[in-house]
ModelCIF file with pLDDT and N, C-alpha, C, O atoms, coordinates in Angstrom:
data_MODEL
#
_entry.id   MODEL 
#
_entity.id                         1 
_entity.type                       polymer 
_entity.pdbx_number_of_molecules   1 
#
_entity_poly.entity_id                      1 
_entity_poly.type                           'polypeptide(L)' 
_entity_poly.nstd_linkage                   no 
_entity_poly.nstd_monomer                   no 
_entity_poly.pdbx_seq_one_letter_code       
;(UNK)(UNK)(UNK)(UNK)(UNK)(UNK)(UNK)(UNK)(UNK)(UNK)(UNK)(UNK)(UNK)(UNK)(UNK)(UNK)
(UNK)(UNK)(UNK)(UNK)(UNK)(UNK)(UNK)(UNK)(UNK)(UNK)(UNK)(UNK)(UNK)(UNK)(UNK)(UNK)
(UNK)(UNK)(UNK)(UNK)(UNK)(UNK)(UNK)(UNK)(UNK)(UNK)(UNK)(UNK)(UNK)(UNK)(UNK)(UNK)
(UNK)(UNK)(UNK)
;
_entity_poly.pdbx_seq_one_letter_code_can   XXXXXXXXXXXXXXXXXXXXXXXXXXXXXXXXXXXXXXXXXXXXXXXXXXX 
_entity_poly.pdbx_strand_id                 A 
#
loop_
_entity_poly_seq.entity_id 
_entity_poly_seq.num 
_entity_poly_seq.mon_id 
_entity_poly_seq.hetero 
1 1  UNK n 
1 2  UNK n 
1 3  UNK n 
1 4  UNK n 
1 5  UNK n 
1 6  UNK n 
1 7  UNK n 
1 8  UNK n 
1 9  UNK n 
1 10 UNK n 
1 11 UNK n 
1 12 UNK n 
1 13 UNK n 
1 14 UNK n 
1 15 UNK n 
1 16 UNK n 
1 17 UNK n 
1 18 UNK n 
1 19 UNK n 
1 20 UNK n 
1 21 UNK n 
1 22 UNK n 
1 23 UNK n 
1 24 UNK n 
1 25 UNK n 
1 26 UNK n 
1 27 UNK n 
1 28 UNK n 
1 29 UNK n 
1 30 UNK n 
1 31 UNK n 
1 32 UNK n 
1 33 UNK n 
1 34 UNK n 
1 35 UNK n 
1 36 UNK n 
1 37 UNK n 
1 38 UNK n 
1 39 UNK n 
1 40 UNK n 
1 41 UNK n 
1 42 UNK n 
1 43 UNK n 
1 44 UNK n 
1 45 UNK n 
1 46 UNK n 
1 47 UNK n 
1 48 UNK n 
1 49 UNK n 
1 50 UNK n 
1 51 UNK n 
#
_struct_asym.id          A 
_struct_asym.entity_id   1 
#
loop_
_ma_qa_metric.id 
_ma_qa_metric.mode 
_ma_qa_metric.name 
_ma_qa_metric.software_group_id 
_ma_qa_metric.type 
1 global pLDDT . pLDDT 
2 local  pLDDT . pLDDT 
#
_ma_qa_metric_global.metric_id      1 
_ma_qa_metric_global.metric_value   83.69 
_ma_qa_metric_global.model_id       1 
_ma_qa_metric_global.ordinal_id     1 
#
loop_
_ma_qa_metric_local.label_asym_id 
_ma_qa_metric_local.label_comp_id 
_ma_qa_metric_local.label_seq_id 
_ma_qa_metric_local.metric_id 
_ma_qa_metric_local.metric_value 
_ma_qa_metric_local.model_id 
_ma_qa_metric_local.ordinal_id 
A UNK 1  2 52.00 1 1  
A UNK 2  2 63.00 1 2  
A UNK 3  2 60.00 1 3  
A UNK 4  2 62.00 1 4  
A UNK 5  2 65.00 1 5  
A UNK 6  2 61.00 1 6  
A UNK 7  2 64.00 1 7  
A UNK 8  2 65.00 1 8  
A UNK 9  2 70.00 1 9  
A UNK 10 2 78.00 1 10 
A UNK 11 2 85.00 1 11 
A UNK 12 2 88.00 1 12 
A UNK 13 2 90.00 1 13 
A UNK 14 2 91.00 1 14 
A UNK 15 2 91.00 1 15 
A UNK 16 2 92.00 1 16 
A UNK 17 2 92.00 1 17 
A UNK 18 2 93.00 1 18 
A UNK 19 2 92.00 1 19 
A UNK 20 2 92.00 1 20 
A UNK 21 2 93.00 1 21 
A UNK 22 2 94.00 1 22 
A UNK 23 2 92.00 1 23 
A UNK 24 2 92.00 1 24 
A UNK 25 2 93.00 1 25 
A UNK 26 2 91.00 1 26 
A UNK 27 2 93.00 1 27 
A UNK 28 2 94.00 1 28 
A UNK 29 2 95.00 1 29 
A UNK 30 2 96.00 1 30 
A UNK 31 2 94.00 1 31 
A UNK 32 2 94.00 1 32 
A UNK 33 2 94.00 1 33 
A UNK 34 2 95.00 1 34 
A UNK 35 2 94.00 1 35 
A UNK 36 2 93.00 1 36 
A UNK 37 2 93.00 1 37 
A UNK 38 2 94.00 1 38 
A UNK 39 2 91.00 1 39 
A UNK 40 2 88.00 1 40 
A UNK 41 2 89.00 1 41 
A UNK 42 2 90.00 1 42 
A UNK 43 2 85.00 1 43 
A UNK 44 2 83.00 1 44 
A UNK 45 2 85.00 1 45 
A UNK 46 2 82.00 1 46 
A UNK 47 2 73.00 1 47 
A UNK 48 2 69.00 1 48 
A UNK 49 2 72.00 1 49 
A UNK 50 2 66.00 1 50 
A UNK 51 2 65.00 1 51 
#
loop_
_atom_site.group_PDB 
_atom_site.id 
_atom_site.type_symbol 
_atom_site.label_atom_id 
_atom_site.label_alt_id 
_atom_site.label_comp_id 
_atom_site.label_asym_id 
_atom_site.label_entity_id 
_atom_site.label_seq_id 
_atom_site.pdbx_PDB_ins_code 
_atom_site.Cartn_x 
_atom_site.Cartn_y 
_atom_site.Cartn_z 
_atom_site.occupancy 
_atom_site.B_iso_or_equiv 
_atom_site.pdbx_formal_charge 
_atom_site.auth_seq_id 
_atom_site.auth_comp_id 
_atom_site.auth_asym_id 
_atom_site.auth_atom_id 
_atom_site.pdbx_PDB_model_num 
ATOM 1   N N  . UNK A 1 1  ? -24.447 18.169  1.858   1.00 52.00 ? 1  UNK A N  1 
ATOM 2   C CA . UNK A 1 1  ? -23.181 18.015  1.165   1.00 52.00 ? 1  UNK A CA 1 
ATOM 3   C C  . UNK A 1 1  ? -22.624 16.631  1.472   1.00 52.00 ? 1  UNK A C  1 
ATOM 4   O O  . UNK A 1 1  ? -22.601 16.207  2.628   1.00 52.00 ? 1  UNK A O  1 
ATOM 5   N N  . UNK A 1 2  ? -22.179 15.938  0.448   1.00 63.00 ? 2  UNK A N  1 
ATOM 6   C CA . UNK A 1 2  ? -21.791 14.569  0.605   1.00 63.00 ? 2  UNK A CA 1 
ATOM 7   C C  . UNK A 1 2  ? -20.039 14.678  0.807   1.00 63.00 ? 2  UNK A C  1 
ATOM 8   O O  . UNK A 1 2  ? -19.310 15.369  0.097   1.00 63.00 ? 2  UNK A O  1 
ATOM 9   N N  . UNK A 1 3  ? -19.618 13.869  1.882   1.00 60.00 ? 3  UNK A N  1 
ATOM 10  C CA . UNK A 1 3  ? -18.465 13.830  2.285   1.00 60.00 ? 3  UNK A CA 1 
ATOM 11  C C  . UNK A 1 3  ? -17.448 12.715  0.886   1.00 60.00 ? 3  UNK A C  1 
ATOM 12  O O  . UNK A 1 3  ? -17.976 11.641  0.596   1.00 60.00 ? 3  UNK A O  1 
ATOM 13  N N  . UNK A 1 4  ? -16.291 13.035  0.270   1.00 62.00 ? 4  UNK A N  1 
ATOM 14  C CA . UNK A 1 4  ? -15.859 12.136  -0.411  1.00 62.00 ? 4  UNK A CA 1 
ATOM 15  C C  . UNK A 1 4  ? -14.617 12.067  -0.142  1.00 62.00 ? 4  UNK A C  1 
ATOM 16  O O  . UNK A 1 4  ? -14.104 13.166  0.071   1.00 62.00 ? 4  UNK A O  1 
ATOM 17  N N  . UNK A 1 5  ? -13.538 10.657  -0.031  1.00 65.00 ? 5  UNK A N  1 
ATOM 18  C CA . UNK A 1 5  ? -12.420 10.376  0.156   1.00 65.00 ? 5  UNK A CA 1 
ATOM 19  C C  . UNK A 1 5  ? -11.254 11.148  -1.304  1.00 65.00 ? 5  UNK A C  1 
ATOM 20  O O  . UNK A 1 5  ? -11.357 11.127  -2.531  1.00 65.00 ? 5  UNK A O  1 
ATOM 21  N N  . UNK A 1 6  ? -10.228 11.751  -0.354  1.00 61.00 ? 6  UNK A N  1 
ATOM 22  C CA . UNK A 1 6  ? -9.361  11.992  -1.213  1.00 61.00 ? 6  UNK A CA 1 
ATOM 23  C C  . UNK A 1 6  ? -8.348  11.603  -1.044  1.00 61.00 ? 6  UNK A C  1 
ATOM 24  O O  . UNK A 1 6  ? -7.814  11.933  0.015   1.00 61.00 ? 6  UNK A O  1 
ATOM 25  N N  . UNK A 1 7  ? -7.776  10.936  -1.757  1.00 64.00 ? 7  UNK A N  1 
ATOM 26  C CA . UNK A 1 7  ? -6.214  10.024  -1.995  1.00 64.00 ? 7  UNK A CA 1 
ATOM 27  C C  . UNK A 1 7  ? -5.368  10.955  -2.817  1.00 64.00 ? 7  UNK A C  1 
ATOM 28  O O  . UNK A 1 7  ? -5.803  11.238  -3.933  1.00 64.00 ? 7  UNK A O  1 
ATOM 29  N N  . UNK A 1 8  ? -4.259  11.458  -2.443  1.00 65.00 ? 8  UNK A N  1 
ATOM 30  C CA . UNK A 1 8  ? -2.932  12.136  -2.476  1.00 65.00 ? 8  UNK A CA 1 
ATOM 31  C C  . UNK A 1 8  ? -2.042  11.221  -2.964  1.00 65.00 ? 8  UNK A C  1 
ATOM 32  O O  . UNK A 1 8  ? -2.507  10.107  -2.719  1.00 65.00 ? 8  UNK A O  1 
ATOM 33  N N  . UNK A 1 9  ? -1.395  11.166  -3.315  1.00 70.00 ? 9  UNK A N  1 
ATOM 34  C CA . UNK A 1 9  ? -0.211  9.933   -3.875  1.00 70.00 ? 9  UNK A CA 1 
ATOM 35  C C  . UNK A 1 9  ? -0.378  8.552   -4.325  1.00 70.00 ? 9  UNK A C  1 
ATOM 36  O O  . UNK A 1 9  ? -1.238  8.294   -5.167  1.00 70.00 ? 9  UNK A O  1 
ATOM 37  N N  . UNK A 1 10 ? 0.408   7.599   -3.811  1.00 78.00 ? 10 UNK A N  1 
ATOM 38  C CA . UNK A 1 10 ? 0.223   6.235   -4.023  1.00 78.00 ? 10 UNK A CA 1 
ATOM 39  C C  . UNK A 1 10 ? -0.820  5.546   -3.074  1.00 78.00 ? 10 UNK A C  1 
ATOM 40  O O  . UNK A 1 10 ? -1.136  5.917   -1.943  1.00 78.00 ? 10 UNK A O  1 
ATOM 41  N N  . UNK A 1 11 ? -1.193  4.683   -3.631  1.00 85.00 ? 11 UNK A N  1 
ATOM 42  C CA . UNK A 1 11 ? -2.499  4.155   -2.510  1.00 85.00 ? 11 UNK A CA 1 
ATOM 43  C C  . UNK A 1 11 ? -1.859  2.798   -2.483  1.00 85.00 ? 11 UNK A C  1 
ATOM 44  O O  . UNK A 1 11 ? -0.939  2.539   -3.259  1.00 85.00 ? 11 UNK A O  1 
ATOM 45  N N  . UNK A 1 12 ? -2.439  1.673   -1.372  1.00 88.00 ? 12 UNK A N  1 
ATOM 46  C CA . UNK A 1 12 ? -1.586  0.314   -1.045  1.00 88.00 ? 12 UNK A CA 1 
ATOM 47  C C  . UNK A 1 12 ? -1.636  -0.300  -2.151  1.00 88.00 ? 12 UNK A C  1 
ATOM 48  O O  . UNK A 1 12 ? -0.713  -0.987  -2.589  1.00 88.00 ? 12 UNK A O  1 
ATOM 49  N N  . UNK A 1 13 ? -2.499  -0.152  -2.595  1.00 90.00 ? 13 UNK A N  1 
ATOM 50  C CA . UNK A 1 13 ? -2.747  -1.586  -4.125  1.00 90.00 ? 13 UNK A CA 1 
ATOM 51  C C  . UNK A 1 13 ? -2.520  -1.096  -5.175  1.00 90.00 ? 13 UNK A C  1 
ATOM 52  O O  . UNK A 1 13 ? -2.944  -1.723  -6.145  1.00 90.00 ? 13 UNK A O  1 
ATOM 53  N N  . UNK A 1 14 ? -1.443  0.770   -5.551  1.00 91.00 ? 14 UNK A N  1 
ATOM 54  C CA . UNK A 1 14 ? -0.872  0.976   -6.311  1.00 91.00 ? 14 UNK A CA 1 
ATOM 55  C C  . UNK A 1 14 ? 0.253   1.000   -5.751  1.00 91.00 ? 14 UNK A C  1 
ATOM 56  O O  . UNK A 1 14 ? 0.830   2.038   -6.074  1.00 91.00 ? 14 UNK A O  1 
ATOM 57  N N  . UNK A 1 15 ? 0.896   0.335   -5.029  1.00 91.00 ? 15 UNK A N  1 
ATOM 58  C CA . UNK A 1 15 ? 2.446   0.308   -4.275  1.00 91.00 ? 15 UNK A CA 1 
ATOM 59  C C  . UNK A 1 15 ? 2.932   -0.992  -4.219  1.00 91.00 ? 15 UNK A C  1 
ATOM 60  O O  . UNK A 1 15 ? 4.099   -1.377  -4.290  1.00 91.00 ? 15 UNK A O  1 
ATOM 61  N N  . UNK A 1 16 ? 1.429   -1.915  -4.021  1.00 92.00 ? 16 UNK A N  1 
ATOM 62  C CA . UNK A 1 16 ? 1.405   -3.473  -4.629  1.00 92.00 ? 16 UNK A CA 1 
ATOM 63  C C  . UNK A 1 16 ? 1.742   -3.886  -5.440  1.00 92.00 ? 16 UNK A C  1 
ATOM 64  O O  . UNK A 1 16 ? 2.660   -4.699  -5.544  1.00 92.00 ? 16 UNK A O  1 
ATOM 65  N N  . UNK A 1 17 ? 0.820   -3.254  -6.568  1.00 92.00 ? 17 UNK A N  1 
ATOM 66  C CA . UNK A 1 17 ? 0.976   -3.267  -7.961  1.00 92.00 ? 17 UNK A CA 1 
ATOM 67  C C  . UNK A 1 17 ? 2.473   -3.118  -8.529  1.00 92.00 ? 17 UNK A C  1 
ATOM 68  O O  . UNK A 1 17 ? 3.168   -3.855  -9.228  1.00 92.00 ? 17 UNK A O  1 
ATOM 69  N N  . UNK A 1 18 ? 2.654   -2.023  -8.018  1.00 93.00 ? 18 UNK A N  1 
ATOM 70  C CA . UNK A 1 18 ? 4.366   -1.801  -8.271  1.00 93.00 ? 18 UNK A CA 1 
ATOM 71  C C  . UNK A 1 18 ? 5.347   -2.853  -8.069  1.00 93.00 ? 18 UNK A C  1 
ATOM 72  O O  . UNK A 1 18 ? 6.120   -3.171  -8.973  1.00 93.00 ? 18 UNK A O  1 
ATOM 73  N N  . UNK A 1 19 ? 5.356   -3.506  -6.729  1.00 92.00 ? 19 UNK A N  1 
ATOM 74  C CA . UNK A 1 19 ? 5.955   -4.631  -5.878  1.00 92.00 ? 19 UNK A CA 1 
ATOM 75  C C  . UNK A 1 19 ? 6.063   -5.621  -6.826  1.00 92.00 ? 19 UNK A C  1 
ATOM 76  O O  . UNK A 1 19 ? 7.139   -6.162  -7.083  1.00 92.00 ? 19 UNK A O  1 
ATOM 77  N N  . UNK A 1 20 ? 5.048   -5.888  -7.353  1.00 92.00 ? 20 UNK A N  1 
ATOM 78  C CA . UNK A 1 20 ? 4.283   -7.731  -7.646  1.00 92.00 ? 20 UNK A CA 1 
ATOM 79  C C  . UNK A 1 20 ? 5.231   -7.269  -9.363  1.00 92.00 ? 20 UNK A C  1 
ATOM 80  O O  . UNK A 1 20 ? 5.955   -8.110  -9.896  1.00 92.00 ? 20 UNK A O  1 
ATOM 81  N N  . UNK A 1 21 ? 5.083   -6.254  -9.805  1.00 93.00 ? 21 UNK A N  1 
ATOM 82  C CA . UNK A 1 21 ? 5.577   -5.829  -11.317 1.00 93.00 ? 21 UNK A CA 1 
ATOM 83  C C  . UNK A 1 21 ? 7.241   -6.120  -11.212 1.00 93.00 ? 21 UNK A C  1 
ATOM 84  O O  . UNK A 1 21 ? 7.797   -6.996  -11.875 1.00 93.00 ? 21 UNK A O  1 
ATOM 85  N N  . UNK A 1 22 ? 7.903   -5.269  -10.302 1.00 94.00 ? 22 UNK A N  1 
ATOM 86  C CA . UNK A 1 22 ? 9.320   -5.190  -9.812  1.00 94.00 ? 22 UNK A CA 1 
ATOM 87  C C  . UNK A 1 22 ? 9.880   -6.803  -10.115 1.00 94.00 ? 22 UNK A C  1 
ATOM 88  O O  . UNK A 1 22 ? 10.722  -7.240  -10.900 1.00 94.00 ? 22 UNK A O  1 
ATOM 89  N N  . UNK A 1 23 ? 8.947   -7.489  -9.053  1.00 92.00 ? 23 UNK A N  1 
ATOM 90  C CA . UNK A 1 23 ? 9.133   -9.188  -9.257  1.00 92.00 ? 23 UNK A CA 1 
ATOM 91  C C  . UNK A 1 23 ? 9.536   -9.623  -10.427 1.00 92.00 ? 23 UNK A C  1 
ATOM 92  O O  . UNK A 1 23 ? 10.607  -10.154 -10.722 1.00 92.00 ? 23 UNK A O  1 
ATOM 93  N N  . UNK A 1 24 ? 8.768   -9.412  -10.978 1.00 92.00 ? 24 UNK A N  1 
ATOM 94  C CA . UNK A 1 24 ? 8.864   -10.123 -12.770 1.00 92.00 ? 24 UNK A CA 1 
ATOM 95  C C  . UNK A 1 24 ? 8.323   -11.311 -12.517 1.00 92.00 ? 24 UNK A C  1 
ATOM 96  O O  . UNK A 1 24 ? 8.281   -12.054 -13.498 1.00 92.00 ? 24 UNK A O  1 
ATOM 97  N N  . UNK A 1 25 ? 7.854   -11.773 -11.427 1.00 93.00 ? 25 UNK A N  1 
ATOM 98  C CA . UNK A 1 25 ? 7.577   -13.319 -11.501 1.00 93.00 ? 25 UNK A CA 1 
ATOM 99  C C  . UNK A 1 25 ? 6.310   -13.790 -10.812 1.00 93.00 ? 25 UNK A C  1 
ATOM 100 O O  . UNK A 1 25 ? 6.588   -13.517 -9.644  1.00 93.00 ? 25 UNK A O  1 
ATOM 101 N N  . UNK A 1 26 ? 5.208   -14.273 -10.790 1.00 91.00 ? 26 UNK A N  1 
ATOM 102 C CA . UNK A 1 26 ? 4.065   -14.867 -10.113 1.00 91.00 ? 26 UNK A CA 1 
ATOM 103 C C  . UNK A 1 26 ? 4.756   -14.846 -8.698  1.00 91.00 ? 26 UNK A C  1 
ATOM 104 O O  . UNK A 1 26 ? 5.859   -15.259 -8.341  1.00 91.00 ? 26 UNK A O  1 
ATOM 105 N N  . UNK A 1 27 ? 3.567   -14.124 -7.902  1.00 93.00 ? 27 UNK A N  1 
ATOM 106 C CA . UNK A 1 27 ? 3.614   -14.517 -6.454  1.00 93.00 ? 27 UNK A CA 1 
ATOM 107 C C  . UNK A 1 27 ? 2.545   -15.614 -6.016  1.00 93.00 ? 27 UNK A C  1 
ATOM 108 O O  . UNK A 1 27 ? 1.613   -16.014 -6.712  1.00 93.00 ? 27 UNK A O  1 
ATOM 109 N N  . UNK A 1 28 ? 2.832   -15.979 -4.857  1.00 94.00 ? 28 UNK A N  1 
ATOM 110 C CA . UNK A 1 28 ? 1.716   -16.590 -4.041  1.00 94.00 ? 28 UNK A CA 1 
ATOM 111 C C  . UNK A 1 28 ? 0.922   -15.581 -3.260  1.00 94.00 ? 28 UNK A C  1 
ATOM 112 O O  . UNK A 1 28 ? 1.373   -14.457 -3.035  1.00 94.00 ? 28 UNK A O  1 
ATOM 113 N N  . UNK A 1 29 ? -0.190  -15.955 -2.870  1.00 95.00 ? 29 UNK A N  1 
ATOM 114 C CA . UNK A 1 29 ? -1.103  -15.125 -1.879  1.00 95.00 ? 29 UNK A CA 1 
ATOM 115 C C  . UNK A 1 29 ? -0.465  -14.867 -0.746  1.00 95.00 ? 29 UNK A C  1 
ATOM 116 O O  . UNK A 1 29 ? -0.572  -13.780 -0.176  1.00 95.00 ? 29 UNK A O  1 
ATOM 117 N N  . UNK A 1 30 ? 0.291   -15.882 -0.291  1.00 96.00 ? 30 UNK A N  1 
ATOM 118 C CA . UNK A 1 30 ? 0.720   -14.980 1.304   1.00 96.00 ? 30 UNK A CA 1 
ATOM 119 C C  . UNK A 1 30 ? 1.801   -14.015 1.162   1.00 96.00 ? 30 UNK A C  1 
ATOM 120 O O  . UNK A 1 30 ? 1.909   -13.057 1.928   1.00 96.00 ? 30 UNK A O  1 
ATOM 121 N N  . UNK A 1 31 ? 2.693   -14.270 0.093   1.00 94.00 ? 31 UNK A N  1 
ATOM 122 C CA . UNK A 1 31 ? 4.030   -13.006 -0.281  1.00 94.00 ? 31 UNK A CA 1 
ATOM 123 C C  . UNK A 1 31 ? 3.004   -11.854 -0.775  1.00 94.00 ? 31 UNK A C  1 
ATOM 124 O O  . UNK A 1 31 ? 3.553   -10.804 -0.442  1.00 94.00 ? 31 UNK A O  1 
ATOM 125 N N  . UNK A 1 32 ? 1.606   -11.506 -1.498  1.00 94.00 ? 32 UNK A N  1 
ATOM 126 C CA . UNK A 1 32 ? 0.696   -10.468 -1.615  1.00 94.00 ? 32 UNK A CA 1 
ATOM 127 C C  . UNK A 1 32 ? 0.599   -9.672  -0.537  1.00 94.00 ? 32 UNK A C  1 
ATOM 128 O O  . UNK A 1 32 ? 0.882   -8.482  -0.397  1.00 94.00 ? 32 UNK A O  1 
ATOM 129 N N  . UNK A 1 33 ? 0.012   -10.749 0.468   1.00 94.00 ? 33 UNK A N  1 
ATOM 130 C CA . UNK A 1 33 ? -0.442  -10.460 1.638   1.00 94.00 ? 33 UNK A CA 1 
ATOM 131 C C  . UNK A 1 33 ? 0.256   -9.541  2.850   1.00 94.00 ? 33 UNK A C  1 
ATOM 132 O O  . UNK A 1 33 ? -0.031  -8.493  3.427   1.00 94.00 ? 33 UNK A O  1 
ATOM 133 N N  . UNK A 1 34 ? 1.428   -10.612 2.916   1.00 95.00 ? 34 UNK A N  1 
ATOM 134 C CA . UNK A 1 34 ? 2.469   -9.771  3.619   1.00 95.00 ? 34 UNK A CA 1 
ATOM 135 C C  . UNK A 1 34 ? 2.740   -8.463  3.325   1.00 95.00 ? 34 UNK A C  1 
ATOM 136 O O  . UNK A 1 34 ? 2.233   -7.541  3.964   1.00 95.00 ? 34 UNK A O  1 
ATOM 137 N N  . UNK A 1 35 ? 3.787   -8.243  2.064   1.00 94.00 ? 35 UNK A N  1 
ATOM 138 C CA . UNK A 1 35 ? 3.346   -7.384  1.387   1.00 94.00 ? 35 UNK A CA 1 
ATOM 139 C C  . UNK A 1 35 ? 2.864   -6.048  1.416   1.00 94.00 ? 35 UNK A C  1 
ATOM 140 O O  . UNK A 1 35 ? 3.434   -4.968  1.572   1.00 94.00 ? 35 UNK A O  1 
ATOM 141 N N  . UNK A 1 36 ? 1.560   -6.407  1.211   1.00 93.00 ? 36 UNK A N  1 
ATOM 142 C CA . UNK A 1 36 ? 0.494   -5.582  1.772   1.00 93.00 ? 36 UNK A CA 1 
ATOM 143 C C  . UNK A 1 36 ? 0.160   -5.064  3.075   1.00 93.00 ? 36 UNK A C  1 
ATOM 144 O O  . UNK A 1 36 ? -0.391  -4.030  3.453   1.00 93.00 ? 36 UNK A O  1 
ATOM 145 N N  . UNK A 1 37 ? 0.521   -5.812  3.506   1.00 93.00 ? 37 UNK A N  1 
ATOM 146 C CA . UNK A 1 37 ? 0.332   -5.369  5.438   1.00 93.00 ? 37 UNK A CA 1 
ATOM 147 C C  . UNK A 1 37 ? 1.448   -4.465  5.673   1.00 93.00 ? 37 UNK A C  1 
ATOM 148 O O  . UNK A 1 37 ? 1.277   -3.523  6.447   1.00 93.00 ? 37 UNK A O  1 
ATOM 149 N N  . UNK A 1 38 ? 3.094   -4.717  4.828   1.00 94.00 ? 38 UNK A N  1 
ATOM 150 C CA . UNK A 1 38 ? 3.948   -3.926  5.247   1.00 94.00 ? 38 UNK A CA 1 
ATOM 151 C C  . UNK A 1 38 ? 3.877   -2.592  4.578   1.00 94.00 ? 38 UNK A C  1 
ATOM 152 O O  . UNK A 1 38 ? 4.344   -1.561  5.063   1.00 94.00 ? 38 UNK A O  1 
ATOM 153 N N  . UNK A 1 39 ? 3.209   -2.687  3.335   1.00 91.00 ? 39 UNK A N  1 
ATOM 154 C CA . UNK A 1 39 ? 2.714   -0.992  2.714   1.00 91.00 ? 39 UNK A CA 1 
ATOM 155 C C  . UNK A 1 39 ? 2.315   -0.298  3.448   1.00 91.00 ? 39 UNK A C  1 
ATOM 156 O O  . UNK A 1 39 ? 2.823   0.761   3.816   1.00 91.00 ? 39 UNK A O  1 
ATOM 157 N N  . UNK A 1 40 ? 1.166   -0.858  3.845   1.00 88.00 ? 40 UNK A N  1 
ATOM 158 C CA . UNK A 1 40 ? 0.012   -0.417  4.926   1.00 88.00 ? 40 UNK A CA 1 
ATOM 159 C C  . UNK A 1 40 ? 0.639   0.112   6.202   1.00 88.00 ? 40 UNK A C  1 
ATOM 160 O O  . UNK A 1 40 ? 0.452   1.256   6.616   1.00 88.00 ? 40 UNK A O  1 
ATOM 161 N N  . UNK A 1 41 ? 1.192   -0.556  6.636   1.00 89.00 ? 41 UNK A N  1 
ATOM 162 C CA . UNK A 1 41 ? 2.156   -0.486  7.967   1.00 89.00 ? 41 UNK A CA 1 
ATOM 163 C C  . UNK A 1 41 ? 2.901   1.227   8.090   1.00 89.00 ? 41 UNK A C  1 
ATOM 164 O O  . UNK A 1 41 ? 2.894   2.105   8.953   1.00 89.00 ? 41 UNK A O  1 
ATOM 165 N N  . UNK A 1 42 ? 3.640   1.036   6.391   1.00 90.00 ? 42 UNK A N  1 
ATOM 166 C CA . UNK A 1 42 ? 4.522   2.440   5.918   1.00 90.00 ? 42 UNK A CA 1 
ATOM 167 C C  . UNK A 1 42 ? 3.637   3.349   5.816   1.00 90.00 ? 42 UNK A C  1 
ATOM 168 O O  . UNK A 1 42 ? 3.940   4.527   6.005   1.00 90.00 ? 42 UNK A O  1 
ATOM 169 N N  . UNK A 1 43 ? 2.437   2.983   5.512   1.00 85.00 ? 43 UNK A N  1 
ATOM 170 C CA . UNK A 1 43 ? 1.541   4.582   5.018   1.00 85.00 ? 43 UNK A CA 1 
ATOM 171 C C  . UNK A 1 43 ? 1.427   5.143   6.042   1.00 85.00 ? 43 UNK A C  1 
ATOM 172 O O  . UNK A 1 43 ? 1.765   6.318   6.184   1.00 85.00 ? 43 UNK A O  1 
ATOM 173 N N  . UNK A 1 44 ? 0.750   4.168   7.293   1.00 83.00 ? 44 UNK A N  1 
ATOM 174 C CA . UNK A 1 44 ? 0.068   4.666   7.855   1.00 83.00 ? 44 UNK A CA 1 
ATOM 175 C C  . UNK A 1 44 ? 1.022   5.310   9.323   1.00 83.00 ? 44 UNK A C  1 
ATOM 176 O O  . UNK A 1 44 ? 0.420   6.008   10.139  1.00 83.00 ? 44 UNK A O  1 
ATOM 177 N N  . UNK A 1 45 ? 2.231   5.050   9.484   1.00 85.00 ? 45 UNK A N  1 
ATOM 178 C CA . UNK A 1 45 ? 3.359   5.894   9.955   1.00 85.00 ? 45 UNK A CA 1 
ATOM 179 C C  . UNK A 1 45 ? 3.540   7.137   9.599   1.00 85.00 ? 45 UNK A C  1 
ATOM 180 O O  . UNK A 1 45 ? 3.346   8.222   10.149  1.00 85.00 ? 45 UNK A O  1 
ATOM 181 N N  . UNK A 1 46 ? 4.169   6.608   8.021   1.00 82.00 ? 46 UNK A N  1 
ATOM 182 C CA . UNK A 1 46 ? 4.309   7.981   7.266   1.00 82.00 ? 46 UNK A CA 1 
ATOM 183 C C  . UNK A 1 46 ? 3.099   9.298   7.504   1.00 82.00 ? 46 UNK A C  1 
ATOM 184 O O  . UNK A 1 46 ? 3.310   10.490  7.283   1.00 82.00 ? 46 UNK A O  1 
ATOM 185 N N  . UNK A 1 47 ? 1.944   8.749   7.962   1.00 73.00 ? 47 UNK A N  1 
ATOM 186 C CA . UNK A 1 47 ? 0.832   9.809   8.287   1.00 73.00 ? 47 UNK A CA 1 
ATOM 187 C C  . UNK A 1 47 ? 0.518   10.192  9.744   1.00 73.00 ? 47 UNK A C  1 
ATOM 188 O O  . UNK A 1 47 ? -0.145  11.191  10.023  1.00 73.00 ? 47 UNK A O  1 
ATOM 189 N N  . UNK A 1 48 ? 0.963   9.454   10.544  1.00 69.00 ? 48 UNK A N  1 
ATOM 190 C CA . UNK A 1 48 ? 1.228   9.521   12.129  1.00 69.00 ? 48 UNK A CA 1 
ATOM 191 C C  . UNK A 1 48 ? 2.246   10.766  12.424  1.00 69.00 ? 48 UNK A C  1 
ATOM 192 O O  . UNK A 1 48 ? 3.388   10.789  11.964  1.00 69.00 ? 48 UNK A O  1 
ATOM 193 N N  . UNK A 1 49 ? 1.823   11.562  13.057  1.00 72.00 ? 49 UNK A N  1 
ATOM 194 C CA . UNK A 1 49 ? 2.398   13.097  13.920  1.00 72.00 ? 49 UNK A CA 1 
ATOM 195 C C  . UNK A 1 49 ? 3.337   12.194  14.479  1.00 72.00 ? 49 UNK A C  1 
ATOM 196 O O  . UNK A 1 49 ? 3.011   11.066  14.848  1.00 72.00 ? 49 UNK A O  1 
ATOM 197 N N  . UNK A 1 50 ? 4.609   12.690  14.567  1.00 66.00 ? 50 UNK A N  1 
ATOM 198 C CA . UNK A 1 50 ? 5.582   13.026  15.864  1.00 66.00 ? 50 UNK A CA 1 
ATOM 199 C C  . UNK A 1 50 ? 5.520   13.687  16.957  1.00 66.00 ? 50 UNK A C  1 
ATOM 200 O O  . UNK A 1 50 ? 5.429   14.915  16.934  1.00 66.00 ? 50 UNK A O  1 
ATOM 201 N N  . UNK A 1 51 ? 5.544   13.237  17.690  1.00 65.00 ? 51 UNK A N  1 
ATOM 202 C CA . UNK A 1 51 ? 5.408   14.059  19.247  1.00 65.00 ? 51 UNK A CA 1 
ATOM 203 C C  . UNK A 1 51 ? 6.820   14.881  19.456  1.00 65.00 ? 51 UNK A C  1 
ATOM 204 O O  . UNK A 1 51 ? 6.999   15.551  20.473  1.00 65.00 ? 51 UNK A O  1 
#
């Protein structure tokens, strides 16, 4: 049996996507970047147990 990833909600580079749209305006790569690290940052909290 082959193991396959399942994604539930928004994924980073559809939360990006959203971000960069919101803008209305051309970003640069490092405002992407950032960005991106702070999505990432939120998901992966948002999925972290509380003690």
């Amino acid at each position: 049996m082959e193991g396959k990833s399942i994604t539930f909600g928004s994924t980073g580079l559809d939360l990006l996507a959203f971000a960069l749209g919101a803008t209305g305006q051309p970003q640069d790569l490092a405002w992407l970047t950032e960005r991106y690290l702070e999505i990432l940052r939120e998901l992966v909290q948002a999925e972290e147990p509380t003690p």
